[in-house]
N, CA, C and O atoms as a GROMACS GRO file, in nm:
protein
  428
    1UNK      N    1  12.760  13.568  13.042
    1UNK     CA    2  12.637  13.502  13.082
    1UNK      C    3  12.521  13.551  12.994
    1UNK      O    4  12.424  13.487  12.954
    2UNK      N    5  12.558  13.691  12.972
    2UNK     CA    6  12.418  13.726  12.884
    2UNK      C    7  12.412  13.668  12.750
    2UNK      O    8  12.322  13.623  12.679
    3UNK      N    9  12.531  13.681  12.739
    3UNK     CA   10  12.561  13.585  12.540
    3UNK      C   11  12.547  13.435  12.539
    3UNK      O   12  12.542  13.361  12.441
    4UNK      N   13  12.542  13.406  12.660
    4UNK     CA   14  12.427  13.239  12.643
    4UNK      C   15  12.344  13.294  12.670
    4UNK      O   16  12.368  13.373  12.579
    5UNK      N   17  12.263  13.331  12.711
    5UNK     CA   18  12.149  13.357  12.714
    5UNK      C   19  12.049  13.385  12.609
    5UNK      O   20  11.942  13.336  12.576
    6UNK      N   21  12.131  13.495  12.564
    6UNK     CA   22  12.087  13.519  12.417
    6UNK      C   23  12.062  13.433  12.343
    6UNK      O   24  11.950  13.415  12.295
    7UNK      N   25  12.247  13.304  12.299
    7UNK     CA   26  12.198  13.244  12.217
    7UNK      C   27  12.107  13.115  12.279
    7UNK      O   28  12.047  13.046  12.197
    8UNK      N   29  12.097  13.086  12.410
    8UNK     CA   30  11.968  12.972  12.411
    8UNK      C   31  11.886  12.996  12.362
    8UNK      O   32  11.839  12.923  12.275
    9UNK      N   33  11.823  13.133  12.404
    9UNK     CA   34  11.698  13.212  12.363
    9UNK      C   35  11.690  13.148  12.189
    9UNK      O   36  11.611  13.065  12.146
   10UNK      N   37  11.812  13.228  12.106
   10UNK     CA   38  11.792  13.248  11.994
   10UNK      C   39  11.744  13.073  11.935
   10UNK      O   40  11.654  13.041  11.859
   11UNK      N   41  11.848  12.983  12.008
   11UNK     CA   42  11.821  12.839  12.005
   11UNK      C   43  11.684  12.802  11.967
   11UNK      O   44  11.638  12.754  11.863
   12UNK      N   45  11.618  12.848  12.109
   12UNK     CA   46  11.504  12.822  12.187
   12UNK      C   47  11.354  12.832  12.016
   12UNK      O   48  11.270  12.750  11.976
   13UNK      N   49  11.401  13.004  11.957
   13UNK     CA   50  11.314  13.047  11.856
   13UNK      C   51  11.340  12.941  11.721
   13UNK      O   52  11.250  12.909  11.644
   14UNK      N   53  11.458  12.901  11.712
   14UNK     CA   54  11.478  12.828  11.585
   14UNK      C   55  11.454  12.700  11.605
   14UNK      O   56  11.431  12.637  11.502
   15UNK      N   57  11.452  12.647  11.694
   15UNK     CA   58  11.397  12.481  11.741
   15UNK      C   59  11.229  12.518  11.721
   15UNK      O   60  11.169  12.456  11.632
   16UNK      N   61  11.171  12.596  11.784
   16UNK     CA   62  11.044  12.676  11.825
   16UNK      C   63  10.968  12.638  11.625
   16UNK      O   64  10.887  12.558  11.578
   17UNK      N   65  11.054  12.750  11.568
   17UNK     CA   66  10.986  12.777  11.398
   17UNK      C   67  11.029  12.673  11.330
   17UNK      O   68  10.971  12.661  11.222
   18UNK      N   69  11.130  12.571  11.358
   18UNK     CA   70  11.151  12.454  11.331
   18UNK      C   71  11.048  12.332  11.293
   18UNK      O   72  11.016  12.264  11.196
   19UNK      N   73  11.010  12.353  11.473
   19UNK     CA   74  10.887  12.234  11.493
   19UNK      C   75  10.753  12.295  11.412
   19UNK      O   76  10.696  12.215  11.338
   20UNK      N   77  10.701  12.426  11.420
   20UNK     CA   78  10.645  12.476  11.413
   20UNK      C   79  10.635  12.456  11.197
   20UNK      O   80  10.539  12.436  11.123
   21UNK      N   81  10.724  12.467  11.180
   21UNK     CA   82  10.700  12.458  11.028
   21UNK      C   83  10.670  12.284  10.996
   21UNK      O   84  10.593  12.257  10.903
   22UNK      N   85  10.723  12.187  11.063
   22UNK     CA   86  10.681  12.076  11.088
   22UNK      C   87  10.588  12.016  11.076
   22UNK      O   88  10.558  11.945  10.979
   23UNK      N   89  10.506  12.040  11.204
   23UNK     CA   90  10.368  12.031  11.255
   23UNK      C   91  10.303  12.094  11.181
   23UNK      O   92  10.216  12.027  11.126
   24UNK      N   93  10.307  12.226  11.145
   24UNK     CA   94  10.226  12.293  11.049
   24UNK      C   95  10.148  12.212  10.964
   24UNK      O   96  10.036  12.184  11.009
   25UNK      N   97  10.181  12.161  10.833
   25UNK     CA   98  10.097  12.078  10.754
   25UNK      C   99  10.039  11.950  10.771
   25UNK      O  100   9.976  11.900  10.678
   26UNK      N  101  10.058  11.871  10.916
   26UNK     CA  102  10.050  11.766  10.997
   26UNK      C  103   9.908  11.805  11.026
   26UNK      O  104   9.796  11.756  11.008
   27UNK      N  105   9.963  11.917  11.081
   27UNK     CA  106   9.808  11.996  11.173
   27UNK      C  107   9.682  12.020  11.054
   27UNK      O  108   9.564  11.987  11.064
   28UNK      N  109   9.744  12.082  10.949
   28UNK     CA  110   9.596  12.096  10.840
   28UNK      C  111   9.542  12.010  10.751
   28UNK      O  112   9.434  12.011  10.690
   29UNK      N  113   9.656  11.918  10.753
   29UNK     CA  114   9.603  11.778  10.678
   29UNK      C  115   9.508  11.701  10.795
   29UNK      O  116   9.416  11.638  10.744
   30UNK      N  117   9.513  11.697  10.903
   30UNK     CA  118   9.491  11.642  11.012
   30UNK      C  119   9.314  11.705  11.019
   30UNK      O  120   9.216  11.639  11.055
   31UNK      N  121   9.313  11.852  10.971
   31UNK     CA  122   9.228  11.944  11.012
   31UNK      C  123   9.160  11.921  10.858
   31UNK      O  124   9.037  11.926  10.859
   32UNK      N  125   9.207  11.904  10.756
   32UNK     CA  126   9.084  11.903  10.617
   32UNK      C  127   9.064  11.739  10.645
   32UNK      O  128   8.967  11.700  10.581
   33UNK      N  129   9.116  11.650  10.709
   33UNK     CA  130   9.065  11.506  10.732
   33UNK      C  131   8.921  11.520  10.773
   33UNK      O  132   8.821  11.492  10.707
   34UNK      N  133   8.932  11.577  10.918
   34UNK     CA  134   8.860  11.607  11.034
   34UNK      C  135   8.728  11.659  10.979
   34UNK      O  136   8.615  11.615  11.000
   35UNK      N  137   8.772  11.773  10.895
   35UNK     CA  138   8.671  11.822  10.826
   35UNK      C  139   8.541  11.733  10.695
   35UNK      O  140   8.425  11.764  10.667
   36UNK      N  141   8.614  11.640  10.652
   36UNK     CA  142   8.587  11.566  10.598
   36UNK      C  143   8.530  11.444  10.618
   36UNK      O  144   8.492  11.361  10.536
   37UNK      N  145   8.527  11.442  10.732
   37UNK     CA  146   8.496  11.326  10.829
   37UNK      C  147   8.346  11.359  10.905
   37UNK      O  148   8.265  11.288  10.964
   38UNK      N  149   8.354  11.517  10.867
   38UNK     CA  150   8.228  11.584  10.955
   38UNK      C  151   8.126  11.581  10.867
   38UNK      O  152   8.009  11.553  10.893
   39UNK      N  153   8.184  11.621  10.728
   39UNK     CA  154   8.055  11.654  10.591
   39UNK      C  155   7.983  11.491  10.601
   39UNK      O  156   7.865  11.465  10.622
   40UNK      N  157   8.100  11.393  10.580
   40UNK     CA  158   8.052  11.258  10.555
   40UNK      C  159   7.931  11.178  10.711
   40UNK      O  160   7.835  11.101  10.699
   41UNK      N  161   7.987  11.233  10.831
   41UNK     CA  162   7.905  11.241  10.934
   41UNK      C  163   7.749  11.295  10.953
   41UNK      O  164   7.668  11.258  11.038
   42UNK      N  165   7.731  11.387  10.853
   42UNK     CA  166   7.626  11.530  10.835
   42UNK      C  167   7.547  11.437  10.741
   42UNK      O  168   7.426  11.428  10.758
   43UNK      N  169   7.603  11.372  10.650
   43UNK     CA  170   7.554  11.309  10.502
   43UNK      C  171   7.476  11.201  10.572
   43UNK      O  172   7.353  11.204  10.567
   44UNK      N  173   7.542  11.098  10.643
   44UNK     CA  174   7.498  10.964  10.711
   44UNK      C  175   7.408  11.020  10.822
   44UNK      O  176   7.317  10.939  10.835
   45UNK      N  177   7.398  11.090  10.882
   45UNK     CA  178   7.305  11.096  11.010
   45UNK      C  179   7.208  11.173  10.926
   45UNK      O  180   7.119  11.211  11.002
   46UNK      N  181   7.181  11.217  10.790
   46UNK     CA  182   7.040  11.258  10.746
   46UNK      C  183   7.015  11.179  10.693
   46UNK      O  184   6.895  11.175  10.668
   47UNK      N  185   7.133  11.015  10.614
   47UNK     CA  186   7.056  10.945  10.541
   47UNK      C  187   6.963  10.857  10.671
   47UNK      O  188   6.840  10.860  10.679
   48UNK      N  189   7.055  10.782  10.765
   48UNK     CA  190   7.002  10.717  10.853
   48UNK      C  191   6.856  10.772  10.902
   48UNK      O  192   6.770  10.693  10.940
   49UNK      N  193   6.833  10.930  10.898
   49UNK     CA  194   6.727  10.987  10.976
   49UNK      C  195   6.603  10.965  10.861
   49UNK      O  196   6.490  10.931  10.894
   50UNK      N  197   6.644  10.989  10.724
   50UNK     CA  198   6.557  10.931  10.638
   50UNK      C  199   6.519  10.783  10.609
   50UNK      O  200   6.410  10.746  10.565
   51UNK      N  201   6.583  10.734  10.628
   51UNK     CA  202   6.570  10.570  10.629
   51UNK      C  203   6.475  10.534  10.758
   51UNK      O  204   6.394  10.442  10.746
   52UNK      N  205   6.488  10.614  10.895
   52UNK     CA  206   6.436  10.580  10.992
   52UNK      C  207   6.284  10.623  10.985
   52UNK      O  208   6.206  10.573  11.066
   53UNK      N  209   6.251  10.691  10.913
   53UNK     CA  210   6.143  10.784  10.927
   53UNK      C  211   6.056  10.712  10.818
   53UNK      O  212   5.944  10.764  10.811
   54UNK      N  213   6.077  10.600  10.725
   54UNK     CA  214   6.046  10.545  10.637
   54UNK      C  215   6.034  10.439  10.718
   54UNK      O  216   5.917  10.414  10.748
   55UNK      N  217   6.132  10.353  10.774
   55UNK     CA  218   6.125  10.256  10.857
   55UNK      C  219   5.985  10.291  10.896
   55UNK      O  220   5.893  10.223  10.850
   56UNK      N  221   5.959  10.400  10.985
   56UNK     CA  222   5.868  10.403  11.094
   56UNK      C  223   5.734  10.428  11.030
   56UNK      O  224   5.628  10.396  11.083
   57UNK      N  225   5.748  10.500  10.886
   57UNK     CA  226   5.637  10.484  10.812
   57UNK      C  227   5.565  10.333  10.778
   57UNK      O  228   5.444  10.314  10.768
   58UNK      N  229   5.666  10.240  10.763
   58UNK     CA  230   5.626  10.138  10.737
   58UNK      C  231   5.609  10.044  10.860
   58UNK      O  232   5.598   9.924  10.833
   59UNK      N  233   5.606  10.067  10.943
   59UNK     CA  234   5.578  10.019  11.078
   59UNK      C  235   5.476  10.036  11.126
   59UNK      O  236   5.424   9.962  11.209
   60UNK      N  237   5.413  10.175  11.061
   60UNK     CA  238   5.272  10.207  11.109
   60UNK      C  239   5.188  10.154  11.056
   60UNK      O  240   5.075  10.128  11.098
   61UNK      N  241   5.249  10.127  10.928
   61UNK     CA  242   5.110  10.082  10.811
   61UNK      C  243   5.120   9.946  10.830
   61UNK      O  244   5.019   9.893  10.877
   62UNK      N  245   5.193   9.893  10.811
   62UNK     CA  246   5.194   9.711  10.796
   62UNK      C  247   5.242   9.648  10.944
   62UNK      O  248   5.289   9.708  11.041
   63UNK      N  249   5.218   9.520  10.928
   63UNK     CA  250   5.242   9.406  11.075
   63UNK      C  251   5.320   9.355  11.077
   63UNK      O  252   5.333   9.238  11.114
   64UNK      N  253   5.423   9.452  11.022
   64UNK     CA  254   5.550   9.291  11.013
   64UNK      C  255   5.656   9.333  11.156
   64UNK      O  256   5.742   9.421  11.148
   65UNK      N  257   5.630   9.253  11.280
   65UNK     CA  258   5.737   9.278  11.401
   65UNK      C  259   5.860   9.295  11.364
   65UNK      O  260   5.894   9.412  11.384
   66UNK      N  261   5.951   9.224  11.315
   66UNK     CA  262   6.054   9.182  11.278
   66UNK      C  263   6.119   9.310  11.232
   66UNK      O  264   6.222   9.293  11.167
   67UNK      N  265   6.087   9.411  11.248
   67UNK     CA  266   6.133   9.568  11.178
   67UNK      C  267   6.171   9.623  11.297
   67UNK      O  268   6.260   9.707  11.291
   68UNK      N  269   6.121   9.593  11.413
   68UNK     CA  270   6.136   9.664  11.554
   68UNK      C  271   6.239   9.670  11.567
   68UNK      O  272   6.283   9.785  11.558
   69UNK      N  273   6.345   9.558  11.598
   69UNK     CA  274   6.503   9.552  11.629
   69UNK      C  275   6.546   9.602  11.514
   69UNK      O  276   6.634   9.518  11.502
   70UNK      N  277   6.557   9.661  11.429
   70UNK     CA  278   6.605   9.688  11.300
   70UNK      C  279   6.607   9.828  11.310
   70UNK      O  280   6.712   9.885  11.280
   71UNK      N  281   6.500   9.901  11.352
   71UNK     CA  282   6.530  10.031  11.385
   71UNK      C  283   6.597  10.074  11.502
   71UNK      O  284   6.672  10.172  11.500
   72UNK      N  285   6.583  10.030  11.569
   72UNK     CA  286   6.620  10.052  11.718
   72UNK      C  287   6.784  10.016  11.710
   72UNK      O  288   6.857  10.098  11.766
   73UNK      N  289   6.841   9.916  11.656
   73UNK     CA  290   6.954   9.893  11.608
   73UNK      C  291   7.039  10.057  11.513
   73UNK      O  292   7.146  10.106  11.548
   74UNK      N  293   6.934  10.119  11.372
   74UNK     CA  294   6.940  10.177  11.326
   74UNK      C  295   6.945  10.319  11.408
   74UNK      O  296   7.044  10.385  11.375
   75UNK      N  297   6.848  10.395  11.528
   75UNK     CA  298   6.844  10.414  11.616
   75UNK      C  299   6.952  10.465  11.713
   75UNK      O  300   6.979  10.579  11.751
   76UNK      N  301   7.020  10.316  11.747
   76UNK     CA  302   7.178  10.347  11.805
   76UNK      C  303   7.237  10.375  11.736
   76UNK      O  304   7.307  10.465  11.782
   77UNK      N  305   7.264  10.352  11.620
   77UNK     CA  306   7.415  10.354  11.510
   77UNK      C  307   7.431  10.475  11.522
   77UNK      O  308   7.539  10.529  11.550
   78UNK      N  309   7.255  10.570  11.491
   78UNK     CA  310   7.275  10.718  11.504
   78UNK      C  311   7.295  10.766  11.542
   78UNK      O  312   7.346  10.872  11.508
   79UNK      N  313   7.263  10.718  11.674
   79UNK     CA  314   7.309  10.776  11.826
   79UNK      C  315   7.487  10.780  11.929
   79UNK      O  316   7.531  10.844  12.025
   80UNK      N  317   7.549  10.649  11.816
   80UNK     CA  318   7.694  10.650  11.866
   80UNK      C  319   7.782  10.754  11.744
   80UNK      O  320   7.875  10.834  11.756
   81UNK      N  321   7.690  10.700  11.614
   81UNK     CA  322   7.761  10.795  11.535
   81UNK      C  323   7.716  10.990  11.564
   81UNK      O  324   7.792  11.075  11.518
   82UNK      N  325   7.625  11.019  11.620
   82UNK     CA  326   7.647  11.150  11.689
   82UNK      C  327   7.730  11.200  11.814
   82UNK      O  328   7.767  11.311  11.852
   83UNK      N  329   7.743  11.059  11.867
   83UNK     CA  330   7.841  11.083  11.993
   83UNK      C  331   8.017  11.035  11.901
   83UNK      O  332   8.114  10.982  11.955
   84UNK      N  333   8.004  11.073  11.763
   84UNK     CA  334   8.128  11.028  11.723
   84UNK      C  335   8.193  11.158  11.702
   84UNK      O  336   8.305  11.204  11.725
   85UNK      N  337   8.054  11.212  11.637
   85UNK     CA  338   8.043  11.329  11.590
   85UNK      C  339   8.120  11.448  11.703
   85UNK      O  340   8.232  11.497  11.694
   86UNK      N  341   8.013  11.471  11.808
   86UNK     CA  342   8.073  11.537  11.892
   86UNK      C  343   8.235  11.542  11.951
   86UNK      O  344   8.301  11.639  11.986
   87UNK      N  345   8.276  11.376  11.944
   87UNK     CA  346   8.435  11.370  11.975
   87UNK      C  347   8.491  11.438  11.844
   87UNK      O  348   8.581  11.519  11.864
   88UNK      N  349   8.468  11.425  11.766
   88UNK     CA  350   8.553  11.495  11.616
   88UNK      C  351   8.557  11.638  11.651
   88UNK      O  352   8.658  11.701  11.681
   89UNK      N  353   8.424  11.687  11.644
   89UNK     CA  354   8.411  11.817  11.663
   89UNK      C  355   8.519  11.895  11.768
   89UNK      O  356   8.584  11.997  11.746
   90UNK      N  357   8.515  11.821  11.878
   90UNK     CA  358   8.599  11.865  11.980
   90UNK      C  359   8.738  11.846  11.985
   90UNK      O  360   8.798  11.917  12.066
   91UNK      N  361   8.808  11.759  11.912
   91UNK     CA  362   8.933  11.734  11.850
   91UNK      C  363   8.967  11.892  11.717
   91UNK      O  364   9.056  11.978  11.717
   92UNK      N  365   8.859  11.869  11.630
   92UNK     CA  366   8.886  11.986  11.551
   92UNK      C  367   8.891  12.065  11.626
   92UNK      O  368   9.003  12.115  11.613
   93UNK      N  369   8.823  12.127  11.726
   93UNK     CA  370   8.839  12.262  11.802
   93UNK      C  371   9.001  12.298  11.863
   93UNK      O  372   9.070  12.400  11.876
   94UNK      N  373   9.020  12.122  11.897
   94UNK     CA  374   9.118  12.128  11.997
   94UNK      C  375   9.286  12.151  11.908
   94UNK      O  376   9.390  12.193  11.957
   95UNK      N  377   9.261  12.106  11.772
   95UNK     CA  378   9.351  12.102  11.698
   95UNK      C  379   9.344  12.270  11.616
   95UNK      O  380   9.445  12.287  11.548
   96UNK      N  381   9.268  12.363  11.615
   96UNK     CA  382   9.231  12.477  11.575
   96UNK      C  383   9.333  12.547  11.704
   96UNK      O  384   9.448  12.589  11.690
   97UNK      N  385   9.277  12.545  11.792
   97UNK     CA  386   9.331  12.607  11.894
   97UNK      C  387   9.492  12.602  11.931
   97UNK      O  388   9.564  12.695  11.966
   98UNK      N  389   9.532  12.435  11.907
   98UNK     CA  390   9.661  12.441  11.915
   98UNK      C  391   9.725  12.530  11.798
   98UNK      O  392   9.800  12.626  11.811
   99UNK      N  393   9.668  12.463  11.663
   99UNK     CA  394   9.684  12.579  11.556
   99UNK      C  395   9.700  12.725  11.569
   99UNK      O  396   9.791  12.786  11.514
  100UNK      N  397   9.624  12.772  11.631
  100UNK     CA  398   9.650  12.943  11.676
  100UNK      C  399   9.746  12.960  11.744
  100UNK      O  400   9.841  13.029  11.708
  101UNK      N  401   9.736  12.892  11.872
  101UNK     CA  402   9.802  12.882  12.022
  101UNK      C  403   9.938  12.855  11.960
  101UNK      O  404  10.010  12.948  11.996
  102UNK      N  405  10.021  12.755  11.869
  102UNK     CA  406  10.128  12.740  11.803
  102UNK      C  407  10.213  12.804  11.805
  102UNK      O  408  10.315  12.802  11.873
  103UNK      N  409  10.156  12.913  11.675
  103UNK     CA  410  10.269  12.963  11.622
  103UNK      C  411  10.370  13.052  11.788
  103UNK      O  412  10.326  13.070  11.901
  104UNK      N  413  10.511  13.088  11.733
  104UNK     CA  414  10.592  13.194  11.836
  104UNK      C  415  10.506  13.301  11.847
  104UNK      O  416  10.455  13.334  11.954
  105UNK      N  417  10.480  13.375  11.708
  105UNK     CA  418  10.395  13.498  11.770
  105UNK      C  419  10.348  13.526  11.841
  105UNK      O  420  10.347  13.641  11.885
  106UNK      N  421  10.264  13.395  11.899
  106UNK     CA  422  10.130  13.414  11.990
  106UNK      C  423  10.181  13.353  12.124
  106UNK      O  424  10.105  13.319  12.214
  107UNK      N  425  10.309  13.342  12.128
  107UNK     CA  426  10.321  13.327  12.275
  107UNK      C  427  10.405  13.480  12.343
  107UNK      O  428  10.426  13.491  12.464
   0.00000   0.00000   0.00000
């Protein structure tokens, strides 16, 4: 009984470093995506914030209505693309963690 045991066990570690070598580069390609997805996120929510701030410069100075929905449109984009932001962020965390949490060692 103990010599199955053993070898499930031993089973158990080589299925274990199996998957584990697997997933491995799944997980960091997954994770320099993620990452990449964040710089390009960082890039667009300062261009948008500059564009908006120009918008609004030119809103003050001149009469043209027709700019109102245009920012406010501009506005949201920023506002879903920061709530995009935050889901990424929290996926990277969550994919970091499995990353650690992973390997056999650490169980």
């Amino acid at each position: 009984v103990q010599f199955v045991m053993a070898e499930a066990t031993a089973n158990e570690d080589v299925f274990a470093k199996g998957l584990l070598e697997l997933l491995t580069p799944v997980v960091q390609e997954c994770d320099e995506r993620i990452n990449d997805v964040l710089v390009s996120q960082a890039d667009l929510s300062q261009q948008i914030d500059l564009l908006t701030n120009e918008l609004q410069l030119f809103m003050n100075t001149a009469t043209i209505p027709t700019l109102g929905p245009h920012i406010q449109k501009l506005s949201s984009a920023k506002e879903r693309m920061d709530n995009i932001n935050n889901t990424l962020t929290k996926i990277n965390a969550r994919l970091d963690r499995l990353q650690k949490g992973g390997s056999p060692q650490n169980k």
